[in-house]
C-alpha positions in Angstrom: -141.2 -71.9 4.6 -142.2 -68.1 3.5 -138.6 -68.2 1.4 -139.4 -71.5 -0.2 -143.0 -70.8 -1.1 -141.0 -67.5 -3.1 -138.5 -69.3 -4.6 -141.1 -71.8 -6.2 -143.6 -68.9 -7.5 -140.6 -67.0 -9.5 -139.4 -70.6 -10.6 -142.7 -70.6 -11.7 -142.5 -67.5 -13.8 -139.6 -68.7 -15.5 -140.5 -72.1 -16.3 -143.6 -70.0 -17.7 -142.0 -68.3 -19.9 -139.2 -70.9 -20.9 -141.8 -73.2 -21.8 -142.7 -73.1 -25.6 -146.0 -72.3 -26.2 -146.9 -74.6 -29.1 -150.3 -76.8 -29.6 -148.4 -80.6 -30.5 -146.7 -80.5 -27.0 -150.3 -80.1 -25.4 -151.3 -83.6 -26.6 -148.2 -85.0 -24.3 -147.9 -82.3 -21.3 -150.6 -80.2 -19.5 -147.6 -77.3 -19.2 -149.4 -75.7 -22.3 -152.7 -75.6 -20.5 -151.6 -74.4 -17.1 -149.3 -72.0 -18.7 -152.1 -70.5 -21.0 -154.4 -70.6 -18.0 -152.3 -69.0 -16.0 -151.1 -66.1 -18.4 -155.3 -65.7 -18.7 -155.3 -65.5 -15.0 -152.8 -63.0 -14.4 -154.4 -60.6 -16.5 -158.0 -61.1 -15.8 -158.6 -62.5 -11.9 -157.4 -59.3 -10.4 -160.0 -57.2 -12.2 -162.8 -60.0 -11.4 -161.6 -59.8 -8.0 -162.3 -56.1 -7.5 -166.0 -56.5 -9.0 -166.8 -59.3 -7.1 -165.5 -57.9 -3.7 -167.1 -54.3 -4.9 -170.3 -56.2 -5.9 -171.0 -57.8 -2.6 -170.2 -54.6 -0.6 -172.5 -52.9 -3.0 -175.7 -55.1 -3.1 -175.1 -56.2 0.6 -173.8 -53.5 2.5 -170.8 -53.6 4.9 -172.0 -55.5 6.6 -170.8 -58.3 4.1 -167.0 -56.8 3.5 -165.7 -60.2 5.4 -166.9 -62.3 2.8 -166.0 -59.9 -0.1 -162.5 -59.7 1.2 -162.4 -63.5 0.9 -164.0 -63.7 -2.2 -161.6 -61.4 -3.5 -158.9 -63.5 -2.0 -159.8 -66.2 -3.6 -160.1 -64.9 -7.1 -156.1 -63.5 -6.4 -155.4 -67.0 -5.4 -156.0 -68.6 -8.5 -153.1 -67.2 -10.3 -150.7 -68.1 -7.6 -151.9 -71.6 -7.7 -151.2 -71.9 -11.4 -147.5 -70.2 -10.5 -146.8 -72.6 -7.9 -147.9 -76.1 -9.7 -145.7 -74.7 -12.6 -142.4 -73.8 -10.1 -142.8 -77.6 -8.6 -143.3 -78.8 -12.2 -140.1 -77.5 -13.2 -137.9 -78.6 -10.1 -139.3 -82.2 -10.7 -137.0 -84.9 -12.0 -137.8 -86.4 -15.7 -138.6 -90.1 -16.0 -136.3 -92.1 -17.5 -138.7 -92.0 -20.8 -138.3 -88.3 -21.0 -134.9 -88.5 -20.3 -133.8 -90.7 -23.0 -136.2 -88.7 -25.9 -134.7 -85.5 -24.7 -131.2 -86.3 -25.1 -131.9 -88.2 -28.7 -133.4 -84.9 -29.4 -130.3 -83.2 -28.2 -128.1 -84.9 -30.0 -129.9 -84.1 -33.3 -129.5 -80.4 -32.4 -126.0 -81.1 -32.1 -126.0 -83.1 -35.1 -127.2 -79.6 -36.8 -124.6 -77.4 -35.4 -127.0 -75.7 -32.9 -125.2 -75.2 -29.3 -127.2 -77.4 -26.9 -125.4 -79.5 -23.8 -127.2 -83.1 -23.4 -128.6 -83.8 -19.8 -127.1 -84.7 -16.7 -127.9 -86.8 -13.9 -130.1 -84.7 -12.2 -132.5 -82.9 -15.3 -135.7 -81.7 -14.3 -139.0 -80.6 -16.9 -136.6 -77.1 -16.8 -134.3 -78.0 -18.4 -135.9 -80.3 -20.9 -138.3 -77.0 -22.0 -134.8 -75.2 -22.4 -134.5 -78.1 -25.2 -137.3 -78.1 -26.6 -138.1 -74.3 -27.0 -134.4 -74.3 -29.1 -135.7 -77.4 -30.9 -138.5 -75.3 -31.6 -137.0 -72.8 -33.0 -134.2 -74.7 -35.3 -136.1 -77.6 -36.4 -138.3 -78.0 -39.6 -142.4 -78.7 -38.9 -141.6 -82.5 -40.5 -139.9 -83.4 -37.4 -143.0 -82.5 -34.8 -145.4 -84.0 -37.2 -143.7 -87.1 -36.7 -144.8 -87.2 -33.1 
């Protein structure tokens, strides 16, 4: 269980930073909030999580360190949660609906000249922000507008 809870938090991590961070896709996916949360997380929750544990031992004594230490915990936790939706988000099968727009838009990348292999049976959300971080980065703003 210990091995699969692993696996899912650096699947996580990649998917994080495989997924392009751009504002149209956060009016179809939530990816570009729980990334964006996440990134925000990583950075500032440890740093809250020392001043909150350090505040409650200070105004409270040591008598209190129990509930500092889970207070602390907590705020830790928060980033791993973010890591974790984001690894099972990214091992999840596409719907058929997804499946079909991400291969139209793979063949228009092909159409270009650009190097991209349309999905197989089995894609998952991975694979489909693989496409559209190159489709990202090759096609013209006209295109995403469209959306």
């Amino acid at each position: 269980m210990t091995i699969k809870v692993l696996k899912t938090l650096g699947e996580g991590r990649r998917y994080m930073k495989t997924w392009p961070m751009v504002k149209q896709l956060s009016f179809y996916f939530p990816e570009y909030r729980v990334v964006r949360a996440t990134m925000l997380a990583i950075k500032l929750m440890p740093v809250l999580a020392l001043f909150a544990g350090a505040s409650q031992v200070y105004l409270y004594g040591w008598a209190f360190l129990p509930q500092a230490i889970t207070i602390a915990l907590f705020f830790l936790s928060l980033p791993i949660q973010g890591l974790l939706w984001l690894g099972w988000r990214a091992q999840h099968p596409l719907p058929l609906t997804l499946f079909d727009w991400c291969n139209a838009l793979s063949n228009k990348l092909q159409g270009m000249g650009v190097a991209c292999a349309p999905l197989g049976a089995n894609a998952c959300y991975r694979d489909m922000a693989i496409i559209l971080k190159v489709a990202f980065e090759r096609l013209d703003t006209s295109y995403w507008e469209e959306l």
